[in-house]
N, C-alpha and C positions, 0 to 999 in steps of 0.2 A: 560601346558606341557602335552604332551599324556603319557600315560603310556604302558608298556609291560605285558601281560597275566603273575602273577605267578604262579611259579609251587608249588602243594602244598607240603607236610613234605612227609617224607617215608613213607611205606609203611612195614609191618611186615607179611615175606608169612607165613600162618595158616600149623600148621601140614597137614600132608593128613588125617594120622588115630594113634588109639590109639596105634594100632600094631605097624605100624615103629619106633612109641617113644619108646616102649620098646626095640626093636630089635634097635634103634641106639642108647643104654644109654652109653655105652662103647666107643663108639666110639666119642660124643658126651666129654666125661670125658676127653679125650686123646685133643682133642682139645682148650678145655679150658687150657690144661696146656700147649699150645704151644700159645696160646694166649696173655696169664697173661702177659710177659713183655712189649708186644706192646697194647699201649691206642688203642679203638677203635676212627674211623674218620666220624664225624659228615656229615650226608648224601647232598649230592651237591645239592643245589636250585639254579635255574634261576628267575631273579625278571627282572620286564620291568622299572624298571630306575633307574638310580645312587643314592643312598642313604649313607648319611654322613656315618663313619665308626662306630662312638658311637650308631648312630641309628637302624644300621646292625649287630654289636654284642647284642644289645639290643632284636633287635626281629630274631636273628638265634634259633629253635628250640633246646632244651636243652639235655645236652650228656647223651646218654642212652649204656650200655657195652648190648656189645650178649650174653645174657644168653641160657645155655643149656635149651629148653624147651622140650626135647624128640625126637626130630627132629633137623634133620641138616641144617643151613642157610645159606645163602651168607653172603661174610663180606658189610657193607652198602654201597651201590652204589644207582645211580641215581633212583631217585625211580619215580611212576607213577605219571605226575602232571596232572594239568587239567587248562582250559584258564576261567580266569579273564575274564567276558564282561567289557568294557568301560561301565564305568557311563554316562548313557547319560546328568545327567550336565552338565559332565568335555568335551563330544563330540561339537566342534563345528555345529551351527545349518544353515543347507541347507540355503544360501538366506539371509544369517544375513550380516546385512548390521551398525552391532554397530561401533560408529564412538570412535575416540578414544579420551582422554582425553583433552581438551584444544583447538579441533578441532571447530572451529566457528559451527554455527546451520546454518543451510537455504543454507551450501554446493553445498551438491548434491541433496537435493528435492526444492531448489527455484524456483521462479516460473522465465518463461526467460526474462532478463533484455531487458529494450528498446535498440535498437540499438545506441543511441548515450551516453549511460549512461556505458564510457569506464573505468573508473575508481571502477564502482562495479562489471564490468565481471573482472578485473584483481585482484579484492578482491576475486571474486568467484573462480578465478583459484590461487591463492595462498593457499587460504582452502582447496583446492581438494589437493594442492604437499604437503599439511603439511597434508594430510589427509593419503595419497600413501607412506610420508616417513614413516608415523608411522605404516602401514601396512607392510611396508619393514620392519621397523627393528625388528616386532612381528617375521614375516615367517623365519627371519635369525636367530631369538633365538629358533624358533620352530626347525630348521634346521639342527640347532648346538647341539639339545640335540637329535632329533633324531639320528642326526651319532654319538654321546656319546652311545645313546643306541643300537645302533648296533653294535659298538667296544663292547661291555659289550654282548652284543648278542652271536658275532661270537667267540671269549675269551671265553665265559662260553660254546659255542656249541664242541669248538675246545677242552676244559678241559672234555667236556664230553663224548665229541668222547673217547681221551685219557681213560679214568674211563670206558665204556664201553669197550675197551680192555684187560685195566684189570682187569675186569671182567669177559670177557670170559675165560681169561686166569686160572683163580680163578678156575671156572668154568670147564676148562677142567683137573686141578687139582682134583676138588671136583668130579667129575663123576666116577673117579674111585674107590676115597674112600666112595661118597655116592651117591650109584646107586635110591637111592630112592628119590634124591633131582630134582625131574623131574619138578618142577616148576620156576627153573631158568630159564628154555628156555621160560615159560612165560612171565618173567618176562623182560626179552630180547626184545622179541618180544612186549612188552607192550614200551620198549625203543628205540624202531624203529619204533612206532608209534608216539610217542613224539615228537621224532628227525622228523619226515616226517611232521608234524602238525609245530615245529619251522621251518621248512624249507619253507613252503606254508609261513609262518607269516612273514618271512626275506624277502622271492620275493616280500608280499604284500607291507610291509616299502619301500624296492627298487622302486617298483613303483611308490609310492606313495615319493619317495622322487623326482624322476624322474619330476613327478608332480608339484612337489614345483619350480622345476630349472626353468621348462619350465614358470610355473605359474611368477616367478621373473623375468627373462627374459624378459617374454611379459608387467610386469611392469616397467621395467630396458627402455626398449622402450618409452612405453607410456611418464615414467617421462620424457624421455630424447623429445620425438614428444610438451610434454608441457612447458619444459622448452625452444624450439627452437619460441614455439608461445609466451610463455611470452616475450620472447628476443624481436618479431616483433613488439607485443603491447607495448612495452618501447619505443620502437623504434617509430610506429605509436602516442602515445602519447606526446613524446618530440613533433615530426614532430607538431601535431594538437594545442600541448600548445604554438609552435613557432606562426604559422599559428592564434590562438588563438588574439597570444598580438598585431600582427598586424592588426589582425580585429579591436580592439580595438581601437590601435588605430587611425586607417582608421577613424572606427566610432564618434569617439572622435572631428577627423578634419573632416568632415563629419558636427557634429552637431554643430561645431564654425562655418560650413559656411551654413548651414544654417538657426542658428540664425541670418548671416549679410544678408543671401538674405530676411531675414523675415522682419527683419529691412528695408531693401531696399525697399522689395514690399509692407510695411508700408508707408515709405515714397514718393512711386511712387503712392501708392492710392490716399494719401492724394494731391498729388500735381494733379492727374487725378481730384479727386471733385475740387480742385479750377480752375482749368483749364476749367475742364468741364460746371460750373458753370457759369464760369465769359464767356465763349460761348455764353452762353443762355441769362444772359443777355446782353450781345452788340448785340445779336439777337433780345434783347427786352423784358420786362417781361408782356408786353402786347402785346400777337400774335392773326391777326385773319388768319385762314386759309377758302377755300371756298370749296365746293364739289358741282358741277353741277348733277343733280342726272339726269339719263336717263330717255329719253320716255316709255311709258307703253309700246308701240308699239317697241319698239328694236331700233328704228332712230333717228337720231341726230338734235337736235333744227336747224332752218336757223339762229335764232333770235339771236342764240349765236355762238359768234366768242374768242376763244383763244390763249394766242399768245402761237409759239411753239418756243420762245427762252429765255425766262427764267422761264416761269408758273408761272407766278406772275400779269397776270394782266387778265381781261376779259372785252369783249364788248358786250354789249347789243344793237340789234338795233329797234328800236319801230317806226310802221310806223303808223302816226298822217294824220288827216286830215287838209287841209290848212286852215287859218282864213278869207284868202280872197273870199275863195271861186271858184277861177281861176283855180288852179289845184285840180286832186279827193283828191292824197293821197301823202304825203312828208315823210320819212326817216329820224328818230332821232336817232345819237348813242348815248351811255353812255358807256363813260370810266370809269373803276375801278381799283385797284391795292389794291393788297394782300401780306402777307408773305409768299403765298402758293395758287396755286388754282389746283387742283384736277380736271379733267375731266370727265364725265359717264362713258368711261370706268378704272376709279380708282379702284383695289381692296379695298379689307378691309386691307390688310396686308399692301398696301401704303400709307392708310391713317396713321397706325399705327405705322409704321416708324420713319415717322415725328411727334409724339407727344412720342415717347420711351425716348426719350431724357430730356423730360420732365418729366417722370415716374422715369428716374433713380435719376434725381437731387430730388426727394421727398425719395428717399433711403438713399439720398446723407445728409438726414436733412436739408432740403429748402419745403417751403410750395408751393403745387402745384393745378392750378384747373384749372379745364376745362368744357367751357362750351360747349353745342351743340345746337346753336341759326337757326332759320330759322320759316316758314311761316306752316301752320299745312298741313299735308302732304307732306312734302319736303327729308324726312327721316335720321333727329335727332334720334330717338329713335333705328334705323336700325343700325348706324353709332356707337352709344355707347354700344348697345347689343347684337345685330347681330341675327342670331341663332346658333342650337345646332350644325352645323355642323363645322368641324374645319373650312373652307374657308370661313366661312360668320360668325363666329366672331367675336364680335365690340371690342371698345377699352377696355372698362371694364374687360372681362373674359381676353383681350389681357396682360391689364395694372397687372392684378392680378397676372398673369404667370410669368410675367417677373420679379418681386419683389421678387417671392416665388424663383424662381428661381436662381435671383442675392443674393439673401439671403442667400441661402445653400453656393453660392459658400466663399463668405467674412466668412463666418464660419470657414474657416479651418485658415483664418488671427486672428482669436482670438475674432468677432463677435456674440453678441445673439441678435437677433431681436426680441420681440413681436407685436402682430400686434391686430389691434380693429377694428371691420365692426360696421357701422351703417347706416340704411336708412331711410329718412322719405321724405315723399311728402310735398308740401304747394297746399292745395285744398282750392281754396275761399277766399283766405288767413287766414286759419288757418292749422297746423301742425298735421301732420299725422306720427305713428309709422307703415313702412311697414314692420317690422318685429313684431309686434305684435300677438300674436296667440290666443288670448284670445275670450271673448264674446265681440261683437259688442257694447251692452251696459254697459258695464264694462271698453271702452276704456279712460285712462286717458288724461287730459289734458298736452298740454306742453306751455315752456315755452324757449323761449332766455335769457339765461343772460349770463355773465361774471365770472370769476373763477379770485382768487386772482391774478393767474399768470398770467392775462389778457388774457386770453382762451377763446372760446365761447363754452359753452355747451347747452344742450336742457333737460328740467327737465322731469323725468321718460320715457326720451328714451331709449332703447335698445341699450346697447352696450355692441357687442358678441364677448367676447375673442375665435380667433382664430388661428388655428398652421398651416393647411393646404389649400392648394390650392380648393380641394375638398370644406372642409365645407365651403368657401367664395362663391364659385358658388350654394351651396345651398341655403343659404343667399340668393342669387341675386335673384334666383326661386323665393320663396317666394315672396320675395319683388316684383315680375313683376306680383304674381297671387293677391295681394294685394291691384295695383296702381288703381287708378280711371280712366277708360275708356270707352269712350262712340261713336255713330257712328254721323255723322257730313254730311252735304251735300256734304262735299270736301273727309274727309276721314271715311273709313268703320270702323277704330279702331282708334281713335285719342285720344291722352293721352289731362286728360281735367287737369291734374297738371303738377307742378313742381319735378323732382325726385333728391335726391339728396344724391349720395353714399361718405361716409367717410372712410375713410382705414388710420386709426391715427398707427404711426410707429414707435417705439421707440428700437434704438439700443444703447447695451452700449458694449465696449470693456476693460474688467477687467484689462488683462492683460498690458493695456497701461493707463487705467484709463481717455476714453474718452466715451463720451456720446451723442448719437444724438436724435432730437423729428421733427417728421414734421406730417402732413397732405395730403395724397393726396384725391382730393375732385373733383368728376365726377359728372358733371348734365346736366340729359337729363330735357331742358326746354319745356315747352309748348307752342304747335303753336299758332303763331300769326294769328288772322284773322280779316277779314271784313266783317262784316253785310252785306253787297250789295250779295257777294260768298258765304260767309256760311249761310246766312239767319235764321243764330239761333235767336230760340225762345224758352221763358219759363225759364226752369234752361240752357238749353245751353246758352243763351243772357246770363246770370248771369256771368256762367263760362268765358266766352269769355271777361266780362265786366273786371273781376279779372287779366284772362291772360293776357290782352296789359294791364292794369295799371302796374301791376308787370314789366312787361317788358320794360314798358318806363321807371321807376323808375330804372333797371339795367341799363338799358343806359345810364343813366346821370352819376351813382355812374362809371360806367367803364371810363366815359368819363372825370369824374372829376379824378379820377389814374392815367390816359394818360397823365394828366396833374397837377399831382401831387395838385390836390387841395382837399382841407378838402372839403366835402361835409355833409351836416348835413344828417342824416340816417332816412328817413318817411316813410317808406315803410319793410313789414314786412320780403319780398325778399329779401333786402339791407341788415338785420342786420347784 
């Protein structure tokens, strides 16, 4: 509560000199005795704010009568005061921004809520109005005692106007009987200084109450501009928690169907692999396909004719000389038929086509393999590996893609896949690690045997757990800078082994508690030749001696599957 400047106790005017007190002693006596029956009245004080009545007779300065001091006085009237400064404790401080009691913290200095976090700006603007009322009802009690103090102002200014009248009047009494009391007019003029100094002090309160109205006003606004936006955010808030329950439960039906479409595309996979499957085999699980490979020269053989309405068969025509001897030269055909035959100009991407199918049933958990058979330079090794460029890509890097591929996609049905690379040669027939990195003479031996589960493994081979498409083709590097190759009368690079890539597969699906395991198994074989053509000699004879054994001994085992007979296994190929 502010307080008003007090004014201080009266003021006692000093004789002039020792002379007037004798020369007023008489007159001085005469006065007292017109005195005596009237009490003297205790001198008028203004105080700047309302104080209980027990506490204001307590501290009113104590009654003092006018004694004759030799000199003549006024009877007590308002006397000289002087201004109180405000305690700058009690002064409110520029900029204070103290929050009032019970008022939440993080108000008005939080830091600014996310836009969708609607529920804590309408907690931030509730703190602010409980922050604005208690500010309101501080300035209204400030307000209320301000105008207290100005009724108590204008009252004691309007009682002292009154009291300086009569006082002059006193005054103009006294002039005549004491010509020597020349310090009233002082004294006067010392109370129209007072009065002029409460007068400045009454306009500054006015002002400053003036201040307050406009100050409330512009809060009177403000509450009423916040309580119009709370109303909207109640308003937007119903709207959003309506809007809310219905996401919900959109969402709710939402994830009931697409639990039944997950089911469903559960059920439509699983019926695709049998479908898919039972394709491939009434297409047979013994396929052979053919690739005519082009002339060095860019031109098409005479000697080969194929048919252009199903691609499935080829004719060879071979012109023989007669036995009779009658004619120079007679015209042999040979018919053949295929599940497939390719012509030179076949891409890679067509070949690939037609073995995808095959790639996916080994995703599908069915054992898959593929051979790549033909005569040494015929381009086996082309066909499975290709090169680095994407159009000349063999099956290999093709089959790898497409696994890695079809893999990520079955992942979001609830599938994890691991996958295992391993490669090894059979050179001379004995087994080779092409992923080995080690010293030459430190190479281990291997071995074929069986695993309980009746599996076939290879003892201290390599096999490289891997997650991506990438390391599987680094794998194959390796394994191509590895293989045994040597030059040949027929070809300048001719692989003098067996290659033979595993990509072991195992999927399991937690979420339905199903599990698949397969194999798929790529082998680029080694060319067949003939001594009379390739006229190897030395270790080439050797190699060549190994390669057609091996190769006749796959023949038979393929041929005894074709036909469903047990074939005893003699051959190190075969196992």
């Amino acid at each position: 509560m502010s307080r008003l400047p007090v004014i201080s106790s009266k003021r006692v005017l000093a004789p002039s000199s020792s002379e007037n007190l004798l020369d007023m002693a008489p007159l001085q006596k005469r006065m007292r005795r017109e005195q005596e029956p009237h009490k003297p009245q205790a001198a008028t004080t203004i105080v700047g704010y309302k104080r209980p009545a027990a506490a204001a007779a307590a501290r009113a300065p104590p009654y003092r009568p006018i004694r004759g001091a030799g000199a003549a006085t006024v009877a007590a009237g308002p006397s000289r005061g002087f201004v109180r400064p405000v305690a700058a404790s009690t002064a409110p401080k520029a900029g204070s921004s103290k929050q009032p009691a019970g008022a939440k913290p993080g108000v008005t200095g939080a830091t600014r809520r996310k836009p969708w976090d609607l529920k804590g700006k309408v907690n931030d603007m509730e703190g602010k109005i409980r922050n604005y009322q208690t500010k309101y009802r501080s300035v209204n009690e400030e307000n209320e005692a301000l105008k207290d103090s100005v009724a108590q102002n204008q009252t004691k200014v309007s009682e002292l106007e009154q009291e300086v009248k009569g006082q002059k009047r006193k005054i103009s009494e006294y002039e005549a009987q004491l010509q020597m009391l020349s310090g009233v007019q002082n004294q006067l003029e010392e109370t129209r200084r007072e009065k002029n100094v409460l007068q400045k002090e009454l306009s500054n309160l006015e002002q400053k109450y003036k201040v307050m109205e406009t100050l409330r006003d512009s809060q009177e606004t403000e509450l009423q501009t916040l309580k119009m936006k709370l109303s909207v955010q109640e308003s937007t808030m119903t709207r959003l928690q309506a809007t809310l329950r219905d996401r919900e439960e959109e969402i709710s039906s939402l994830k009931e169907t697409v639990a039944e479409q997950r089911d469903e595309l559960h059920a439509g996979e699983m019926e695709r692999r049998r479908l898919h499957n039972t394709i491939q085999e009434l297409k047979g699980n013994i396929r052979v396909f053919c690739r005519v490979r082009p002339l060095e020269d860019g031109g098409l053989s005479k000697h080969i004719q194929l048919a252009a309405s199903d691609n499935k068969s080829i004719l060879l025509a071979k012109t023989e000389e007669s036995h009779t001897g009658k004619t120079a030269e007679m015209q042999k055909n040979y018919h053949f038929s295929f599940d497939r035959v390719f012509g030179p100009l076949a891409s890679q991407q067509e070949i690939f086509d037609e073995i995808s199918l095959l790639v996916q049933s080994a995703l599908d958990g069915y054992n898959v393999c593929c051979f790549a058979y033909g005569q040494t330079g015929s381009g086996k090794t082309y066909t499975m590996e290709g090169e680095e460029v994407d159009d000349m890509r063999g099956v290999i890097p093709r089959a790898v893609q497409q696994i890695f591929r079809a893999g990520e996609k079955l992942s979001s049905q609830g599938w994890e896949f691991s996958f295992t690379v391993s490669v090894v040669e059979i050179y001379n027939e004995t087994l080779r690690d092409l992923l080995y990195s080690g010293k030459a003479s430190k190479r281990p031996d291997h071995e074929i045997r069986k695993t309980a589960s009746n599996d076939v493994t290879v003892t201290n081979l390599t096999y490289q757990k891997v997650s991506t498409e990438d390391e599987v083709l680094g794998l194959i590097a390796l394994a191509k800078q590895n293989r045994s190759t040597a030059q040949t009368a027929l070809n300048d690079r001719s692989s003098r082994s067996h290659s033979v890539f595993q990509l072991q597969i195992e999927g399991v699906n937690a979420g339905r508690d199903i599990k698949c395991k397969s194999t798929l198994c790529l082998v680029d074989l080694a060319g067949s030749e003939r001594m009379v053509k390739s006229q190897s000699q030395g270790e080439r004879f050797k190699e060549m001696t190994f390669i057609n054994s091996s190769l006749s001994n796959l023949g038979i085992v393929i041929t005894s599957l074709a036909n469903k007979v047990c074939e005893t296994q003699s051959h190190l190929f075969t196992t």
